[in-house]
C-alpha positions as CSV (number, residue, x, y, z in Angstrom):
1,X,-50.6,93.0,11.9
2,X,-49.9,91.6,15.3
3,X,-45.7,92.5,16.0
4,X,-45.1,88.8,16.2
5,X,-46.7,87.3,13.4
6,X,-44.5,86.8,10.2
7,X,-45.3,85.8,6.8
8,X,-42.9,83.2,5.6
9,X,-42.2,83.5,1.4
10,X,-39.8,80.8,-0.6
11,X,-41.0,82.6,-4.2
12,X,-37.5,83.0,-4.8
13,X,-38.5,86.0,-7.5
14,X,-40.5,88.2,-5.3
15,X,-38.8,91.3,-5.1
16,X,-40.0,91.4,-1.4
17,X,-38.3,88.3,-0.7
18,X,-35.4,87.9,1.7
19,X,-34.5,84.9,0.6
20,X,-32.0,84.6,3.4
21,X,-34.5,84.0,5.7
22,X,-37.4,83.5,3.7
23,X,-39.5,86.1,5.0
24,X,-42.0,88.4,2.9
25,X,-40.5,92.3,3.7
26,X,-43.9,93.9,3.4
27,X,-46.0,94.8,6.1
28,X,-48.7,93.9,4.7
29,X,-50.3,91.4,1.9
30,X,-53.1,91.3,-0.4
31,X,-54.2,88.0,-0.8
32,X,-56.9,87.7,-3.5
33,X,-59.0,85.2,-5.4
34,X,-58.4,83.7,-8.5
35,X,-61.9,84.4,-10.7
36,X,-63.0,81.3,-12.1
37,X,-61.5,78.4,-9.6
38,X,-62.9,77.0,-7.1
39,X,-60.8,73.5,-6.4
40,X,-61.3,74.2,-2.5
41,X,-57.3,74.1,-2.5
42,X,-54.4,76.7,-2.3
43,X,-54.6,77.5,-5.8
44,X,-57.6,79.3,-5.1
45,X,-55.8,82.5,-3.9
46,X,-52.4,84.3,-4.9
47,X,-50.5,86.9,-3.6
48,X,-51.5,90.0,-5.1
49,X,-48.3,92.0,-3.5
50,X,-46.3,90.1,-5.8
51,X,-43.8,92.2,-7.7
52,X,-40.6,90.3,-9.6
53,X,-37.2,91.2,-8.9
54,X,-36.2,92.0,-12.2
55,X,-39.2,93.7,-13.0
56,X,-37.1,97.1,-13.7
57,X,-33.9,96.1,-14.5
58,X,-34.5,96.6,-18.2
């Protein structure tokens, strides 16, 4: 990824969140499609780095 581009993020439960500034920490994403849709919209697609910030506070 180019050193300026950023990937803005306001899913407030991504662990990968800084919700401060609303910026995804990672690197990297892995956008992916969703089988079965196809309404030609954002819904298409979801984050596939996803990981919840509670995930392992169990």
């Amino acid at each position: 990824m180019e050193e300026n581009q950023r990937i803005n993020c306001s899913v407030s439960s991504c662990k990968y969140n800084n919700q401060k500034d609303q910026l995804c920490q990672l690197k990297q994403i892995v956008v992916t499609p969703i089988q079965g849709i196809e309404t030609k919209q954002a819904d298409e697609s979801m984050c596939s780095s996803y990981k919840n910030a509670n995930q392992n506070r169990f």
